[in-house]
C-alpha positions in Angstrom: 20.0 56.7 -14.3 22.5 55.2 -12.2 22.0 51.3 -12.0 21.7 51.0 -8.3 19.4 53.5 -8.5 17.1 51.8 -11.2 17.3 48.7 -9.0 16.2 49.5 -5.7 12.8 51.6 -8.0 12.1 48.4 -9.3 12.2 46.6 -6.4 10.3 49.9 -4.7 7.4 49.1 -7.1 7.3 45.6 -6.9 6.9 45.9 -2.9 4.2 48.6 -3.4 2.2 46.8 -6.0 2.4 43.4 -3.8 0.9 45.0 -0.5 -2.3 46.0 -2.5 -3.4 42.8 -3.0 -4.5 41.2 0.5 -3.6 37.5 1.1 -6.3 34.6 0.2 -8.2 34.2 3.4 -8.0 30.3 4.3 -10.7 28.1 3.2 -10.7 26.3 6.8 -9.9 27.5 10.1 -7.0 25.2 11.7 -8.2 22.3 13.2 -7.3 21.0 16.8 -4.2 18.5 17.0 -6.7 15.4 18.2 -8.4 15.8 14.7 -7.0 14.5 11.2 -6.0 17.3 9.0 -8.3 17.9 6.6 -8.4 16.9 3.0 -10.1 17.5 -0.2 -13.8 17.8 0.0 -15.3 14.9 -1.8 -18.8 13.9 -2.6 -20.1 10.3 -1.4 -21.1 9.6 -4.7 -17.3 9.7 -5.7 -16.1 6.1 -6.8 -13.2 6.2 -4.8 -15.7 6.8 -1.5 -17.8 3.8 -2.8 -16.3 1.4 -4.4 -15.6 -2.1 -3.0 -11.9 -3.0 -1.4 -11.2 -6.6 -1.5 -10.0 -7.8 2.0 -7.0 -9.1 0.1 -3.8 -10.2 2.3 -1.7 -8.0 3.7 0.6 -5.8 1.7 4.9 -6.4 1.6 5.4 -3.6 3.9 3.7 -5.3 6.5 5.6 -8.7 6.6 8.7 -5.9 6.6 7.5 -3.8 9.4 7.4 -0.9 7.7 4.0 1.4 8.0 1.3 0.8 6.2 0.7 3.2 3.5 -3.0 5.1 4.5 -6.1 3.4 2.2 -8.3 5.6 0.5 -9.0 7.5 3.5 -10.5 10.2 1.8 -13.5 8.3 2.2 -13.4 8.8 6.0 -12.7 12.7 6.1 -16.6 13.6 4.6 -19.7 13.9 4.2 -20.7 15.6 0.9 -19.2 18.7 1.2 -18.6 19.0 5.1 -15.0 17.8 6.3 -13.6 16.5 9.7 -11.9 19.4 11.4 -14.0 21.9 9.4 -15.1 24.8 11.6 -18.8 25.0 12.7 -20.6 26.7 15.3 -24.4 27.0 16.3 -24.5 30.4 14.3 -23.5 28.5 11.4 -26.8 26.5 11.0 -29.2 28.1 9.5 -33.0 27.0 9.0 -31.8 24.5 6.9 -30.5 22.9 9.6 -31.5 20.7 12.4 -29.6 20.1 15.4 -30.7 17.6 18.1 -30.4 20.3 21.1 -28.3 18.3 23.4 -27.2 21.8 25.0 -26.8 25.1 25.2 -23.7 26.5 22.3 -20.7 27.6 23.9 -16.9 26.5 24.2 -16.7 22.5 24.8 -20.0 22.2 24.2 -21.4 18.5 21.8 -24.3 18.6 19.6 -25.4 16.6 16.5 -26.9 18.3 13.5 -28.4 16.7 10.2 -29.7 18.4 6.8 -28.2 21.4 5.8 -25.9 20.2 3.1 -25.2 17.0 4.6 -26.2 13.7 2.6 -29.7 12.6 3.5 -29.0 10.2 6.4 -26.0 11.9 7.7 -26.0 13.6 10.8 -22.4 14.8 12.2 -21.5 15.7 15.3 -19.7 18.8 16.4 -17.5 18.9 19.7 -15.9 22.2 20.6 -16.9 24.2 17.4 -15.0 21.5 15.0 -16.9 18.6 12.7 -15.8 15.2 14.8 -17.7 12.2 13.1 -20.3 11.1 11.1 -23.1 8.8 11.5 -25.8 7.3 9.1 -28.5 7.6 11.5 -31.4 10.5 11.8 -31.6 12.6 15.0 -35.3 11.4 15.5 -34.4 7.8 15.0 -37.3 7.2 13.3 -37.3 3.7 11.1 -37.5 5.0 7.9 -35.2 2.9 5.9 -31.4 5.2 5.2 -30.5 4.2 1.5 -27.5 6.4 2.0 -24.3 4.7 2.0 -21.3 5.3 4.1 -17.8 5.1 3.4 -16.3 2.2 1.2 -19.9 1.5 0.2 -20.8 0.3 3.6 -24.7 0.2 4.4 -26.8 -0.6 7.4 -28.0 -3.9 6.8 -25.1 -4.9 5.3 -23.5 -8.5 6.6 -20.7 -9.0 8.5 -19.4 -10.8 6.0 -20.0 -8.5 3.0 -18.7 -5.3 5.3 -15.3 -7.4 5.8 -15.0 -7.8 2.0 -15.2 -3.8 1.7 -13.2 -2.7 4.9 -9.7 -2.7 4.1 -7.3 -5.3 6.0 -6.4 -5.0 9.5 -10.0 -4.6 11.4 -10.7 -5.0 14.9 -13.7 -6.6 16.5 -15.1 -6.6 20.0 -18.0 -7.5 22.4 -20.5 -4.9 22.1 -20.6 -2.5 25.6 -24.1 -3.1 26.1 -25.0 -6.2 24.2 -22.4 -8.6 24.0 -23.8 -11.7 23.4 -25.3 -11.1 20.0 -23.6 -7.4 19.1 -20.1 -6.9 18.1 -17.8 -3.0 17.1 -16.0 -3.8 14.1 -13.5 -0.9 13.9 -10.7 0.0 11.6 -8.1 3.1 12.1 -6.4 4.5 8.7 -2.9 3.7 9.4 -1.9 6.9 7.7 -4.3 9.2 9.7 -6.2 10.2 12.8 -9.4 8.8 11.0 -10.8 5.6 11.9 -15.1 4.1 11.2 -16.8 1.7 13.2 -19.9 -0.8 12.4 -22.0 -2.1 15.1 -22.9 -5.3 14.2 -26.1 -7.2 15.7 -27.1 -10.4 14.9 -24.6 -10.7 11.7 -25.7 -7.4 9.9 -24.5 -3.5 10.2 -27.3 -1.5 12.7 -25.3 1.2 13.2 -22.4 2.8 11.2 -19.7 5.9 12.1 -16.6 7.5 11.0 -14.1 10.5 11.5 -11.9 11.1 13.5 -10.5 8.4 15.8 -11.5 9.5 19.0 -14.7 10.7 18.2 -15.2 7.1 16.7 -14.6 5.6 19.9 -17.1 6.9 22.0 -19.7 4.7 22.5 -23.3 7.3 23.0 -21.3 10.3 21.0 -22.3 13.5 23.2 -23.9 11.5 25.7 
């Protein structure tokens, strides 16, 4: 057979055999540009997720000016196996969930859901069909003690002072909006993401405690 020939069969049945096989759907639909991309799932029982950062002086690059690098911020894209910027929609949660019924579903809509396959203690809300933040609070608020720890091994009832010993450097602290005199919002923002948490911080110890992606984080009543 002529050799052009033989080539341009070969490359005939490579063509043919490739458009059998249909492309590897995506494991995530695309998230919006406010949200972090998406990393790794990761279970909060990971060490990397728990274990304790010293709050140790700032790192070269800083007295440079250069950026600093992002810090373990895998620990602020989860919660077991749901991911900020993941995809979920009121069809989504079955009976295993619970949702707090803040409204009706639709585009642009805010709700909070908990259970499902969320950590116990974990509740995330969901703005415009897409995973926002996480809190370690329950939807009925009830004062059952939440043994569940959040990211960097940070618990409610944790002190100020232990929480700065875990958070990385670089923190910000405020007046609380609605109690200022005794409540404080300890924040930090990954430097290498859109993913920042946030302690509230009453009387010297964590009551409440949030993370995901920045924006989300700074709302102060999440949907409300």
């Amino acid at each position: 057979m002529n050799p052009l020939l033989r080539q341009g069969s070969a490359l005939l049945m490579v063509v043919g055999l490739g458009g059998c096989t249909p492309p590897d759907p995506p494991l995530l639909a695309a998230a919006p540009a406010a949200i972090a991309p998406a990393r790794a799932p990761a279970s909060n029982d990971d060490d990397i997720a728990n274990r304790p950062i010293e709050d140790d002086p700032a790192p070269a690059s800083m007295a440079t000016g250069e950026a600093a690098p992002s810090v373990v911020s895998v620990a602020l894209d989860h919660a077991g196996d749901i991911v900020i910027g993941q995809r979920f929609t009121a069809a989504d949660a079955d009976a295993q969930w619970h949702s707090a019924g803040l409204g009706e579903p639709g585009s642009g809509s805010c709700e909070y859901y908990e259970r499902g396959s969320l950590p116990e203690g974990v509740s995330m809300m969901v703005e415009d069909d897409h995973v926002q933040r996480f809190d370690l609070t329950t939807l009925d608020v009830s004062d059952e003690t939440i043994t569940q720890a959040g990211p960097f091994g940070l618990r409610l009832g944790m002190s100020r002072a232990e929480a700065l010993k875990r958070l990385p450097g670089g923190s910000t602290e405020r007046p609380h909006a609605y109690d200022p005199e005794t409540g404080v919002y300890l924040t930090w923002q990954d430097p290498g993401s859109d993913l920042a948490i946030r302690l509230e911080i009453f009387d010297g110890v964590i009551s409440t405690l949030y993370w995901g992606a920045s924006g989300a984080v700074e709302l102060i009543e999440g949907c409300s």
